[in-house]
PDB file of N, CA, C and O in Angstrom, chain B, residues numbered from 101:
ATOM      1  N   UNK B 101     -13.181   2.791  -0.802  1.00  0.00           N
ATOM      2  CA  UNK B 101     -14.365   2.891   0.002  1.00  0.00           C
ATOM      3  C   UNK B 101     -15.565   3.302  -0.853  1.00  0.00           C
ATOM      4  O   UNK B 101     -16.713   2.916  -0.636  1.00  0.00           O
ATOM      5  N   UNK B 102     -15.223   4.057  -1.769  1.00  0.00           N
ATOM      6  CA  UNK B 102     -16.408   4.545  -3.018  1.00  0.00           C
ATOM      7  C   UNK B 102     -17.223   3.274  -3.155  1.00  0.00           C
ATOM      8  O   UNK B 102     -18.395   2.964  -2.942  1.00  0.00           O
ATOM      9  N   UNK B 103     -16.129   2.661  -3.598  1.00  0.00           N
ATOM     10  CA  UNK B 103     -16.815   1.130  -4.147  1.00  0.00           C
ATOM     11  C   UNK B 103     -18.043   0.349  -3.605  1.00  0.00           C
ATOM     12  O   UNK B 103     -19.155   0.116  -4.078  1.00  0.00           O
ATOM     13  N   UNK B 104     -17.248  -0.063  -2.088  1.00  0.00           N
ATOM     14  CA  UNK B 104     -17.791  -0.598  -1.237  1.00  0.00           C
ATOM     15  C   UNK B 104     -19.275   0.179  -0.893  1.00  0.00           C
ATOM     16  O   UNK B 104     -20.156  -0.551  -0.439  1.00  0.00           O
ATOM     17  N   UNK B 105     -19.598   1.656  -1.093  1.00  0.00           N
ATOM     18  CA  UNK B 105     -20.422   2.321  -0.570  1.00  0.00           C
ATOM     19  C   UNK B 105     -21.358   2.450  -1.936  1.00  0.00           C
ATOM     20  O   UNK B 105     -22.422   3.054  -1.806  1.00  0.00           O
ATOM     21  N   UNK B 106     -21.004   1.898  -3.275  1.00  0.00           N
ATOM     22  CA  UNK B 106     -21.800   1.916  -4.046  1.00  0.00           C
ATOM     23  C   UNK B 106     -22.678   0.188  -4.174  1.00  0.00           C
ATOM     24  O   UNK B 106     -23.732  -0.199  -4.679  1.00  0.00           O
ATOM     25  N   UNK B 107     -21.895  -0.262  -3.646  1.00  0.00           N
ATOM     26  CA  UNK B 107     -22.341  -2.016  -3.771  1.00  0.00           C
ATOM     27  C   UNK B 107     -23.120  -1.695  -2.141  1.00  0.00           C
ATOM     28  O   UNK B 107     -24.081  -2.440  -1.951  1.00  0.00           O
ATOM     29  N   UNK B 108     -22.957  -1.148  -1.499  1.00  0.00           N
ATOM     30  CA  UNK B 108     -24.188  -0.740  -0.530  1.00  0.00           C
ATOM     31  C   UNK B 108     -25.540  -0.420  -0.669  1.00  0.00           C
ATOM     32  O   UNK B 108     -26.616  -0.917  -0.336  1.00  0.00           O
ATOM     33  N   UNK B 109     -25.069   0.753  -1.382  1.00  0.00           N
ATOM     34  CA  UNK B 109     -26.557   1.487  -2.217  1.00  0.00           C
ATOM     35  C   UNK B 109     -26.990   0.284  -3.043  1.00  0.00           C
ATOM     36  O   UNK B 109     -28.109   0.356  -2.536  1.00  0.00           O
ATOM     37  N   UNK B 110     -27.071  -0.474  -3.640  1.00  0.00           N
ATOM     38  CA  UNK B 110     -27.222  -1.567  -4.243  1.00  0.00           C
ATOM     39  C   UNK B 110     -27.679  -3.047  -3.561  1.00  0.00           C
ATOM     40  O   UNK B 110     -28.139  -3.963  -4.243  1.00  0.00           O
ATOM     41  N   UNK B 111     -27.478  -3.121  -2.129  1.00  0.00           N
ATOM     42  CA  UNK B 111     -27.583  -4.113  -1.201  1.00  0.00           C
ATOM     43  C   UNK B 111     -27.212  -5.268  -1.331  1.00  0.00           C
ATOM     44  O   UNK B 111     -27.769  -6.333  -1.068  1.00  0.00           O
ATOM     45  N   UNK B 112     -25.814  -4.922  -1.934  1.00  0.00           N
ATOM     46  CA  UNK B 112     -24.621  -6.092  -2.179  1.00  0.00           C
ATOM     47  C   UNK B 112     -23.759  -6.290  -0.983  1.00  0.00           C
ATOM     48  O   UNK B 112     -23.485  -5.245  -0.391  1.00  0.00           O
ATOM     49  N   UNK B 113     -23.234  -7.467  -0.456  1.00  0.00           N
ATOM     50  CA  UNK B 113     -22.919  -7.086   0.388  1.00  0.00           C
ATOM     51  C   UNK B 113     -21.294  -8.401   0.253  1.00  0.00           C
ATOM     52  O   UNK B 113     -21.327  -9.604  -0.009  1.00  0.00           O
ATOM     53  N   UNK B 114     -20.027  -7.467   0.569  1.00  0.00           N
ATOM     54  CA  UNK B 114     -18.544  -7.881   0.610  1.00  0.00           C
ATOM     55  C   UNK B 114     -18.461  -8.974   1.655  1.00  0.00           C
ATOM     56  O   UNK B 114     -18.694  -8.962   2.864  1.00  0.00           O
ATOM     57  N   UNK B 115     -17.921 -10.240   0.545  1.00  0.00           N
ATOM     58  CA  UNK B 115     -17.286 -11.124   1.786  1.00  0.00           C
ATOM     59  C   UNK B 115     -15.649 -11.654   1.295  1.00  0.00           C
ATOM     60  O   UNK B 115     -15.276 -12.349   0.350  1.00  0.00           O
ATOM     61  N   UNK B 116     -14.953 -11.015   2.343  1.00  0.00           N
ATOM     62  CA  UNK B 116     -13.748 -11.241   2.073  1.00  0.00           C
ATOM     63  C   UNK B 116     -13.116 -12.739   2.871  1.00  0.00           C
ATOM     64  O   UNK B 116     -12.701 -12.985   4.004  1.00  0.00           O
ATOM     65  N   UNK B 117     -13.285 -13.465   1.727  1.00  0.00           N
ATOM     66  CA  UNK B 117     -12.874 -14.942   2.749  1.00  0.00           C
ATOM     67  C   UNK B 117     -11.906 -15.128   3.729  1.00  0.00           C
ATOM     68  O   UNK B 117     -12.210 -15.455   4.876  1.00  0.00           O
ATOM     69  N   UNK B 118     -10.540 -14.908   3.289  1.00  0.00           N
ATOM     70  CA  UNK B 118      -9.329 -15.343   3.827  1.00  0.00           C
ATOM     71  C   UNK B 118      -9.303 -14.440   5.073  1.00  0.00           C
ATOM     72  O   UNK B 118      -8.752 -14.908   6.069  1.00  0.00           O
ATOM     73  N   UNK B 119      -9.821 -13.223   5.142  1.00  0.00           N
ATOM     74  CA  UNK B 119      -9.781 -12.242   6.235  1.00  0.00           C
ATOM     75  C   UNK B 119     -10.890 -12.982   6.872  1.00  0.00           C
ATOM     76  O   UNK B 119     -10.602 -13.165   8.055  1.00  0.00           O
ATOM     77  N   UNK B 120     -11.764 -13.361   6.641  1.00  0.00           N
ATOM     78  CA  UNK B 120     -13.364 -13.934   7.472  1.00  0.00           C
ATOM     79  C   UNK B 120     -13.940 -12.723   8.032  1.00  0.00           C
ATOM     80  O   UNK B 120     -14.411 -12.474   9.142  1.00  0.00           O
ATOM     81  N   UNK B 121     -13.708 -11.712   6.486  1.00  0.00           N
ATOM     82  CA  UNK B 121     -14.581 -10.203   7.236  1.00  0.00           C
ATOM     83  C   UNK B 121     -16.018 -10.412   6.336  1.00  0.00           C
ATOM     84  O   UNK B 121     -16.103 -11.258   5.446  1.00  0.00           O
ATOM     85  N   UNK B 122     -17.089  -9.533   6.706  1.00  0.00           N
ATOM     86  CA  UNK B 122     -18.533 -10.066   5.971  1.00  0.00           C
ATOM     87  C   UNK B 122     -18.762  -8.357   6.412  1.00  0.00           C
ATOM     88  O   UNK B 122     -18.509  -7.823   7.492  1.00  0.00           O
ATOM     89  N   UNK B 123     -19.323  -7.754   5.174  1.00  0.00           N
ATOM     90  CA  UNK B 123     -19.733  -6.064   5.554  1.00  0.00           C
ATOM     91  C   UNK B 123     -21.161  -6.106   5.496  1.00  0.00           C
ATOM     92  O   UNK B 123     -21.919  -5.155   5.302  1.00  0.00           O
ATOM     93  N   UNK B 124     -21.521  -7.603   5.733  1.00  0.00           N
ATOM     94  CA  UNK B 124     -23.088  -7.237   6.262  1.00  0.00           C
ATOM     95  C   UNK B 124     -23.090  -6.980   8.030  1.00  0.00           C
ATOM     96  O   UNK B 124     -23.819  -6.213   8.660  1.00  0.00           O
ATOM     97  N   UNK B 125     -22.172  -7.767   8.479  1.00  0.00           N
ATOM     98  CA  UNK B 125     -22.287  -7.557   9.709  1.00  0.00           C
ATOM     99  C   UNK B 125     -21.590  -6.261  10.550  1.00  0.00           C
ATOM    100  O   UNK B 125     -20.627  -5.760   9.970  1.00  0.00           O
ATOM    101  N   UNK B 126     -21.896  -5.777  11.604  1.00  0.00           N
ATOM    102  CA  UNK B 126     -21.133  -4.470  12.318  1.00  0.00           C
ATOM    103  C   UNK B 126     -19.890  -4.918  12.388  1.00  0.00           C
ATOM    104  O   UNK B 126     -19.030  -4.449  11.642  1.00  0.00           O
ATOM    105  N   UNK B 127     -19.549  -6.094  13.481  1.00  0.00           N
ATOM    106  CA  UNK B 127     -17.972  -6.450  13.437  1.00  0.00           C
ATOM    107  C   UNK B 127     -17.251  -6.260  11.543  1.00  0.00           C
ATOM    108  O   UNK B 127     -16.164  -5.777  11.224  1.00  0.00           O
ATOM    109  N   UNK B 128     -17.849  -6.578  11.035  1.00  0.00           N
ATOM    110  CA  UNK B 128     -16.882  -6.791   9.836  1.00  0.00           C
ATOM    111  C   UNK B 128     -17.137  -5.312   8.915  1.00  0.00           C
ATOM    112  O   UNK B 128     -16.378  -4.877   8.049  1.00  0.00           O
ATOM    113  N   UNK B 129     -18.327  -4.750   9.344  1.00  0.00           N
ATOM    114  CA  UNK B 129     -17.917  -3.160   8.910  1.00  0.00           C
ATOM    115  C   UNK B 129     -17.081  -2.410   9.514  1.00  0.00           C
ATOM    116  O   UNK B 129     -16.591  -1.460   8.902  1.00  0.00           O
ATOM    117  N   UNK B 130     -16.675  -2.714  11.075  1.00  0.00           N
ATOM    118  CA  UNK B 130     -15.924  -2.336  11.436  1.00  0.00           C
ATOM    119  C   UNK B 130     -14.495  -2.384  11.156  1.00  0.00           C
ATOM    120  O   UNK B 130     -13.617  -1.541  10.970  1.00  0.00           O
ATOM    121  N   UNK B 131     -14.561  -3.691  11.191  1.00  0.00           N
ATOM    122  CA  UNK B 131     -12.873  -4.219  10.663  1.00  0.00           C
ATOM    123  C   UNK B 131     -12.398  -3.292   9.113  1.00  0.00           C
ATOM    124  O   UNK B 131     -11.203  -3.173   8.842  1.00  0.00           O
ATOM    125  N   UNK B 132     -13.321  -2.782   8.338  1.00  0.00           N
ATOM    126  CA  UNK B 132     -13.279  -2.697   6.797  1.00  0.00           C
ATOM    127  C   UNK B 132     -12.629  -0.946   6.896  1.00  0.00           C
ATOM    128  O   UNK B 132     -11.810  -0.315   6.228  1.00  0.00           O
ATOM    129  N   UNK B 133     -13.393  -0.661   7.956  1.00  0.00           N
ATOM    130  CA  UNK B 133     -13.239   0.897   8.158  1.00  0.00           C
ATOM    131  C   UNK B 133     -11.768   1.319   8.562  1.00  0.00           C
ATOM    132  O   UNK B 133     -11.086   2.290   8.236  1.00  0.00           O
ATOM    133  N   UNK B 134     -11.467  -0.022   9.592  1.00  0.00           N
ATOM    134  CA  UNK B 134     -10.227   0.410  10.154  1.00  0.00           C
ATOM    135  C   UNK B 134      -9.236  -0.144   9.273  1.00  0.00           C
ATOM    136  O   UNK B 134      -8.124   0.383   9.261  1.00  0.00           O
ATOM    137  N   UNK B 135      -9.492  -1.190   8.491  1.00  0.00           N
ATOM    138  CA  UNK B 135      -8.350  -1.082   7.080  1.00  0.00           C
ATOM    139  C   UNK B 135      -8.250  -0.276   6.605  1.00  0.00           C
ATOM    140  O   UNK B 135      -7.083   0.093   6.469  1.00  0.00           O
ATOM    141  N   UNK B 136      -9.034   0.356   6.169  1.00  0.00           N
ATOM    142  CA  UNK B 136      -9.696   1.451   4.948  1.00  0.00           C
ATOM    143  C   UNK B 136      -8.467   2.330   5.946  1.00  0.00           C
ATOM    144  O   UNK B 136      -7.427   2.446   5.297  1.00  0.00           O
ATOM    145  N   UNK B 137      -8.394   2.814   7.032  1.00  0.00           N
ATOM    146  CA  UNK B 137      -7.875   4.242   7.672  1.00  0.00           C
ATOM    147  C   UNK B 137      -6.089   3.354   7.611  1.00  0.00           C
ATOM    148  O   UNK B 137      -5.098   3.849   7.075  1.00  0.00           O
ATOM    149  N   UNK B 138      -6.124   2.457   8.077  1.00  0.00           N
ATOM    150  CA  UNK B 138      -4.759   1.840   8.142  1.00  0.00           C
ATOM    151  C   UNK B 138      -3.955   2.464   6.509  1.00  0.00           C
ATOM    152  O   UNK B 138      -2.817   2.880   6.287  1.00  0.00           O
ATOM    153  N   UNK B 139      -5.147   2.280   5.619  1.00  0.00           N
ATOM    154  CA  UNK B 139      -3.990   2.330   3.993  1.00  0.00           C
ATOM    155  C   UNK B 139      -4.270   3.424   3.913  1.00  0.00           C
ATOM    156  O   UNK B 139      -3.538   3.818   3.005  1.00  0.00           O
ATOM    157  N   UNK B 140      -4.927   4.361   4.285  1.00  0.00           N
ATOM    158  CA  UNK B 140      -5.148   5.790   3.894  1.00  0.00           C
ATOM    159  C   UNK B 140      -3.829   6.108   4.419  1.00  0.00           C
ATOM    160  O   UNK B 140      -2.840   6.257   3.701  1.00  0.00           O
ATOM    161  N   UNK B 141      -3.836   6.223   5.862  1.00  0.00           N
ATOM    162  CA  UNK B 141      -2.514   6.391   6.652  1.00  0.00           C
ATOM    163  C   UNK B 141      -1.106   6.117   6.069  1.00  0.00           C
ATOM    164  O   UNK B 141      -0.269   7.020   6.083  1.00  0.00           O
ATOM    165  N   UNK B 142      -0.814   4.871   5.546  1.00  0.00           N
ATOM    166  CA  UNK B 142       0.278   4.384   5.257  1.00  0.00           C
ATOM    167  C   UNK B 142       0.511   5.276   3.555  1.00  0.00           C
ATOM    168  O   UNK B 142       1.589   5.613   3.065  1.00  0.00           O
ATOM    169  N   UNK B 143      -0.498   5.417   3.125  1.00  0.00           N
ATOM    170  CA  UNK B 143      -0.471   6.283   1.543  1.00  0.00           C
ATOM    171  C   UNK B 143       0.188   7.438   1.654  1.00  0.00           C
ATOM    172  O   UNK B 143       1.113   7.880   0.972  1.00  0.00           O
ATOM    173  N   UNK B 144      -0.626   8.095   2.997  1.00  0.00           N
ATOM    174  CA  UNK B 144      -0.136   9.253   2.958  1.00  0.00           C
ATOM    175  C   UNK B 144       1.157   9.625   3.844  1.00  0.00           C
ATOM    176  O   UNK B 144       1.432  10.824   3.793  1.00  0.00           O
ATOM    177  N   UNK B 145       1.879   8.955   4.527  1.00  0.00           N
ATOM    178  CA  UNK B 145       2.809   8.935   4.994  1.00  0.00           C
ATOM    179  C   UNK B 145       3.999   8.227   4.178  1.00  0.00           C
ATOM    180  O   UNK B 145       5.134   8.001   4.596  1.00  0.00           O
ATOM    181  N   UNK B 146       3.460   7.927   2.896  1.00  0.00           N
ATOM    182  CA  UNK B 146       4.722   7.254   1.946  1.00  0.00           C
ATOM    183  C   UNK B 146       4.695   8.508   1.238  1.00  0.00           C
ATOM    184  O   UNK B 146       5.795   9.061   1.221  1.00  0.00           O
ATOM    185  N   UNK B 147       3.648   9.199   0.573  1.00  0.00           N
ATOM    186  CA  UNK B 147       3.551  10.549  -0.164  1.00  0.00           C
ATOM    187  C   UNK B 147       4.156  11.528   0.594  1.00  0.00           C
ATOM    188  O   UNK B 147       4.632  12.339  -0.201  1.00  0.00           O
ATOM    189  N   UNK B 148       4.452  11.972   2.097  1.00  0.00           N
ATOM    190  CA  UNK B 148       4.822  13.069   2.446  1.00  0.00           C
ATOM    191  C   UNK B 148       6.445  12.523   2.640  1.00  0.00           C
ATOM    192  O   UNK B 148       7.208  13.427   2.984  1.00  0.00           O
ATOM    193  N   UNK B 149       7.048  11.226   2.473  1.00  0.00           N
ATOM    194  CA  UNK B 149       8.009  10.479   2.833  1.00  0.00           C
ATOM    195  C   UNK B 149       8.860  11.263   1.317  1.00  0.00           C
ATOM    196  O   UNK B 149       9.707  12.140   1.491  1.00  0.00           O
ATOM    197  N   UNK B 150       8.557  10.890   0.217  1.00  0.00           N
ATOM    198  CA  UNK B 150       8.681  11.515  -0.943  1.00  0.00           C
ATOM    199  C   UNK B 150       8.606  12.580  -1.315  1.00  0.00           C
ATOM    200  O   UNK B 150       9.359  13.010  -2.188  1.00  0.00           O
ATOM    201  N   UNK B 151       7.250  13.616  -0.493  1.00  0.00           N
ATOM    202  CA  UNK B 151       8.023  15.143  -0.915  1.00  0.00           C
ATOM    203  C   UNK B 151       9.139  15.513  -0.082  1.00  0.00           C
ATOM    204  O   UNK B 151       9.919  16.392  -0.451  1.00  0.00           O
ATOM    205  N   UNK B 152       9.287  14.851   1.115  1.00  0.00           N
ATOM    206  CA  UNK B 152      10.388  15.319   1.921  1.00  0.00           C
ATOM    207  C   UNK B 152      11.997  14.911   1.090  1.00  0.00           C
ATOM    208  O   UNK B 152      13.049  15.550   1.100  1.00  0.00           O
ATOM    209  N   UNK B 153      11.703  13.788   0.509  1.00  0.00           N
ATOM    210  CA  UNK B 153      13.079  13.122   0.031  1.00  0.00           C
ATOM    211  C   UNK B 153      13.442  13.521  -1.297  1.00  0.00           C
ATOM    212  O   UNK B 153      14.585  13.241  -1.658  1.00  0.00           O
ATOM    213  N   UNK B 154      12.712  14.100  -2.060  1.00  0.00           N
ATOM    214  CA  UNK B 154      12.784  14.881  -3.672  1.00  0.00           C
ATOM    215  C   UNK B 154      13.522  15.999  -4.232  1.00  0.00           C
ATOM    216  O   UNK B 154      14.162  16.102  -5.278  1.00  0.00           O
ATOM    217  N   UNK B 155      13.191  17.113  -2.940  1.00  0.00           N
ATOM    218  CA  UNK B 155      14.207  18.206  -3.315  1.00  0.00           C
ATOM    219  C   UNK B 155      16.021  17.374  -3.068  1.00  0.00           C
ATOM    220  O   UNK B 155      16.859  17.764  -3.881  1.00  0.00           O
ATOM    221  N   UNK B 156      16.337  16.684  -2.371  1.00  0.00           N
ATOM    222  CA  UNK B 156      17.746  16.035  -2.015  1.00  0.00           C
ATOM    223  C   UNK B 156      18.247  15.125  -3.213  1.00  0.00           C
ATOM    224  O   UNK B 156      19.428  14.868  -3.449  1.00  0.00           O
ATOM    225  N   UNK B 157      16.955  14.607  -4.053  1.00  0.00           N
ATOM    226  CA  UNK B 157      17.311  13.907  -4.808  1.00  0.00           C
ATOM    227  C   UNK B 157      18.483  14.390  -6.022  1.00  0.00           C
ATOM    228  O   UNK B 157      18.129  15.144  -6.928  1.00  0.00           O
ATOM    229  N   UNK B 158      19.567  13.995  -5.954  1.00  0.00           N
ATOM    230  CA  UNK B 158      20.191  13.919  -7.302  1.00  0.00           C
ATOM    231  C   UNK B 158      20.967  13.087  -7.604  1.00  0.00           C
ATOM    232  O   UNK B 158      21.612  12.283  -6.930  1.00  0.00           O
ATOM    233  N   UNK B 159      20.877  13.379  -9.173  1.00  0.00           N
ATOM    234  CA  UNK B 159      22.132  11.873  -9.658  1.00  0.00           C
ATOM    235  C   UNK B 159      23.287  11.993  -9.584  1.00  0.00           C
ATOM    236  O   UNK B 159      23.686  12.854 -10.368  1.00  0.00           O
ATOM    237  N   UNK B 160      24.680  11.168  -8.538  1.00  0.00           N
ATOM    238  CA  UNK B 160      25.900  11.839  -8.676  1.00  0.00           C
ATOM    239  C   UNK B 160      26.591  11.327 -10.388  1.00  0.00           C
ATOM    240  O   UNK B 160      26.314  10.462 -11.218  1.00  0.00           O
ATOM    241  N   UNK B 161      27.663  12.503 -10.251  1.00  0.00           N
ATOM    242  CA  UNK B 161      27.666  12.643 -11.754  1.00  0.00           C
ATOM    243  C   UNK B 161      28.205  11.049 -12.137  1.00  0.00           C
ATOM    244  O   UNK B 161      27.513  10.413 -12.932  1.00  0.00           O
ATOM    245  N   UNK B 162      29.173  10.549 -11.693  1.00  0.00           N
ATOM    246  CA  UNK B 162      29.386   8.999 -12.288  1.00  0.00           C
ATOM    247  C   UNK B 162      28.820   7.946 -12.558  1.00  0.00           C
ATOM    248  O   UNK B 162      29.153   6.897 -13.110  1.00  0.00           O
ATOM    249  N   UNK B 163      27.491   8.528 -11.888  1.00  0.00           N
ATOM    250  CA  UNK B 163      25.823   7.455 -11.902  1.00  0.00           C
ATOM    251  C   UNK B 163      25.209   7.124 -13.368  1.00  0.00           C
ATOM    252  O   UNK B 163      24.193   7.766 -13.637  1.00  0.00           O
ATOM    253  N   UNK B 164      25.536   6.487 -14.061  1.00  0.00           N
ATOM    254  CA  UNK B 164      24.425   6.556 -15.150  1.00  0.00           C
ATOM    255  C   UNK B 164      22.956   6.286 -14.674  1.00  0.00           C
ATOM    256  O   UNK B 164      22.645   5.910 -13.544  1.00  0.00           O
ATOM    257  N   UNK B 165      22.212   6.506 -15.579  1.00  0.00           N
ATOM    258  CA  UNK B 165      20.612   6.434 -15.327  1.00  0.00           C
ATOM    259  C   UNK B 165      20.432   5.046 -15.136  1.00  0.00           C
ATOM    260  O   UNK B 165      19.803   4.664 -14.148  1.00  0.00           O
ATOM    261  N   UNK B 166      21.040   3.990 -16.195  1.00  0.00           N
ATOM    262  CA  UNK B 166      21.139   2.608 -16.414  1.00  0.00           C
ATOM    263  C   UNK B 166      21.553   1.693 -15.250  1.00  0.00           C
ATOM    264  O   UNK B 166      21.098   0.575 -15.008  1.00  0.00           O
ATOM    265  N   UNK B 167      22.520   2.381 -14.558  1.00  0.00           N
ATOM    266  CA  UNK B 167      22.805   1.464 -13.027  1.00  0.00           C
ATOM    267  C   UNK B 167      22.278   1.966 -12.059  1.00  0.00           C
ATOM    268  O   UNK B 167      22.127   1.267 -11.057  1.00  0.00           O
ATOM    269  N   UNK B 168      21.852   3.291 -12.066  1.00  0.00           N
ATOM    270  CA  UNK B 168      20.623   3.244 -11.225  1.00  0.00           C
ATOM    271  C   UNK B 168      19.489   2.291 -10.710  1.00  0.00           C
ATOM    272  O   UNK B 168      19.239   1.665  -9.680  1.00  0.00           O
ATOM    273  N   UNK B 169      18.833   2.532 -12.160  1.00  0.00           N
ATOM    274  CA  UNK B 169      17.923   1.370 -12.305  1.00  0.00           C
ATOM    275  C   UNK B 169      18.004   0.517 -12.077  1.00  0.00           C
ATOM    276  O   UNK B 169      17.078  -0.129 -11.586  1.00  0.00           O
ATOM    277  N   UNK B 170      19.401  -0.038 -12.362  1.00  0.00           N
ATOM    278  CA  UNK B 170      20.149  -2.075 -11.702  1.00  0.00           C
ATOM    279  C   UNK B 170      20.106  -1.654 -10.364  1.00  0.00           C
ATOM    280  O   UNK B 170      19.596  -2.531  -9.666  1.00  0.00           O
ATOM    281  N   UNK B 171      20.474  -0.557  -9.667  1.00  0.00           N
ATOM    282  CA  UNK B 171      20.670  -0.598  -8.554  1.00  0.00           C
ATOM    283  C   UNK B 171      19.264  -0.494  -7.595  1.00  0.00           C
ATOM    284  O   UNK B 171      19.053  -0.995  -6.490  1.00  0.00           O
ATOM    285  N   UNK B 172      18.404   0.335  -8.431  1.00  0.00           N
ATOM    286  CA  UNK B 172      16.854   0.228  -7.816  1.00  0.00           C
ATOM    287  C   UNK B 172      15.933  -1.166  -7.896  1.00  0.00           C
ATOM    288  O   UNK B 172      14.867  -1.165  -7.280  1.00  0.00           O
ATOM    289  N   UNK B 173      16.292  -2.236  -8.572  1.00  0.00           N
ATOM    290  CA  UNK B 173      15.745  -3.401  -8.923  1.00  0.00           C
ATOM    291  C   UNK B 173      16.445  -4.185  -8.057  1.00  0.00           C
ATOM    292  O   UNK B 173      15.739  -5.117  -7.671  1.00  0.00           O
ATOM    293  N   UNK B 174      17.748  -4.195  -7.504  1.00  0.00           N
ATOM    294  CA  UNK B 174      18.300  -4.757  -7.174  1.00  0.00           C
ATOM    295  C   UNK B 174      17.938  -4.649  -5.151  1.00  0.00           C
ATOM    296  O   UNK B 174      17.775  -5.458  -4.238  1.00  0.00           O
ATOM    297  N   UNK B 175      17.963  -3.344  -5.291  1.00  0.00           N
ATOM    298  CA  UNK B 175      17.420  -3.281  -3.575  1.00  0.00           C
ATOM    299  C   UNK B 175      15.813  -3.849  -3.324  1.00  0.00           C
ATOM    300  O   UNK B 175      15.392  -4.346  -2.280  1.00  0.00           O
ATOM    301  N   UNK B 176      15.151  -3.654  -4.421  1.00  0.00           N
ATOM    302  CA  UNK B 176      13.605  -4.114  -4.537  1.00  0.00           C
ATOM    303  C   UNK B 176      13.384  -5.357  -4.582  1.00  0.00           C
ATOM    304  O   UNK B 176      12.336  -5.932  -4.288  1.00  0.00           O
ATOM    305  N   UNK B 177      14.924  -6.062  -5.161  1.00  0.00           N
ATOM    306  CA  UNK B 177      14.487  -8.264  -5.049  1.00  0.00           C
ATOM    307  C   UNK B 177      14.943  -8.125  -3.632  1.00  0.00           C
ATOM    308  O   UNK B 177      14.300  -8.751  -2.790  1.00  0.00           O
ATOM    309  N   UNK B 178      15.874  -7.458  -3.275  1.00  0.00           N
ATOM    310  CA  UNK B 178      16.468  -7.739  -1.237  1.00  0.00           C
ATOM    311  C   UNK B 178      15.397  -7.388  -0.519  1.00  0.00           C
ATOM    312  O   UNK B 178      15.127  -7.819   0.602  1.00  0.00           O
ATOM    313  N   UNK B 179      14.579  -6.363  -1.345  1.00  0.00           N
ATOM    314  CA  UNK B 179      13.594  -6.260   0.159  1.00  0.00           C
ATOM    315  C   UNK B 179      12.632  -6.620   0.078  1.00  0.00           C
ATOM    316  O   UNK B 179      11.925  -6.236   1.010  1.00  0.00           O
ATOM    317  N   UNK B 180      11.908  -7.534  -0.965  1.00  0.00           N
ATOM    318  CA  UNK B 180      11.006  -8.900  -1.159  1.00  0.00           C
ATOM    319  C   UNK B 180      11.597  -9.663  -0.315  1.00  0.00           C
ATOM    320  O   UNK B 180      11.017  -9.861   0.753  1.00  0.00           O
ATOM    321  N   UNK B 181      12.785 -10.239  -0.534  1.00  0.00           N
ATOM    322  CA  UNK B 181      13.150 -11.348  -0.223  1.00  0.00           C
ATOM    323  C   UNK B 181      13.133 -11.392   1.118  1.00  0.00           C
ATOM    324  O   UNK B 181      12.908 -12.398   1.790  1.00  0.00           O
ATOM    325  N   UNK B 182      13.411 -10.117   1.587  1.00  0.00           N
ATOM    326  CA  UNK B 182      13.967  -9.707   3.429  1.00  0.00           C
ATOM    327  C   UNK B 182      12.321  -9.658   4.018  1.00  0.00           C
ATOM    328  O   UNK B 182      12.046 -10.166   5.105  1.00  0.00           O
ATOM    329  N   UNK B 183      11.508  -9.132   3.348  1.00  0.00           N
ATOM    330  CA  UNK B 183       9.652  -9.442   3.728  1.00  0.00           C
ATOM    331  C   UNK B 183       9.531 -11.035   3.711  1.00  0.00           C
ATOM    332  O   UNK B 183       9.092 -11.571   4.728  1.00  0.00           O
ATOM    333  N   UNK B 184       9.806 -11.632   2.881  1.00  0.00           N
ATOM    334  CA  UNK B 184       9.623 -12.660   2.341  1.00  0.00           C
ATOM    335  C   UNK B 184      10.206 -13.835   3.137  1.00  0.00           C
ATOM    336  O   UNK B 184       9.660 -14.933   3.030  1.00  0.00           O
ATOM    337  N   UNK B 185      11.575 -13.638   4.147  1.00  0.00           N
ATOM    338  CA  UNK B 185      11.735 -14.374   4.918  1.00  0.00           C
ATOM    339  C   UNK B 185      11.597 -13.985   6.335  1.00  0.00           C
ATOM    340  O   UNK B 185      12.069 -14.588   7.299  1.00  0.00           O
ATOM    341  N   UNK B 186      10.827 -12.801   6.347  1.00  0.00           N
ATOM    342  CA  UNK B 186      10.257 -12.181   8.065  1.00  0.00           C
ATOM    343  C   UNK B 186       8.564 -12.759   8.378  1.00  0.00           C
ATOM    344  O   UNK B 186       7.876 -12.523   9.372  1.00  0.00           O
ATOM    345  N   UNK B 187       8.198 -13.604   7.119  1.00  0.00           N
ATOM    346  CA  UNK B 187       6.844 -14.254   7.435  1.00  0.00           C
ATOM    347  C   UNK B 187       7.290 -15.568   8.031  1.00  0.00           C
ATOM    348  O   UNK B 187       6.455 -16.386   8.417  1.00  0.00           O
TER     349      UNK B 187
END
């Protein structure tokens, strides 16, 4: 939002095509604001998602660090793919 509020002061004005939002107009400042709160929201509810889940975190001992990692890459192509076929 910094951004957007410095290309203001400047009397530049955002046109986001594919959305068909325009922040010269009210409707499309509007729309910008309520994105803007949508990802604030979702940021900070992934950040408090993570301090809650951190203290629990540990490695069981038969875990190497190495299949972890296969195993964290591996849930991350399933849940592309699982986004990826819910469009």
């Amino acid at each position: 939002m910094a951004i957007l509020q410095a290309l203001e002061r400047k009397r530049v004005a955002v046109r986001i095509l594919n959305l068909g939002m325009d922040t010269q107009t009210l409707t499309g400042k509007l729309m910008l604001t309520a994105l803007g709160g949508v990802a604030q929201f979702e940021r900070e509810m992934m950040l408090e998602r993570q301090r809650k889940a951190s203290p629990k975190r540990s490695r069981p001992a038969n875990t190497s660090v190495e299949n972890q990692s296969l195993q964290s890459d591996a849930s991350m192509f399933w849940g592309l793919r699982l986004r990826a076929a819910l469009r």
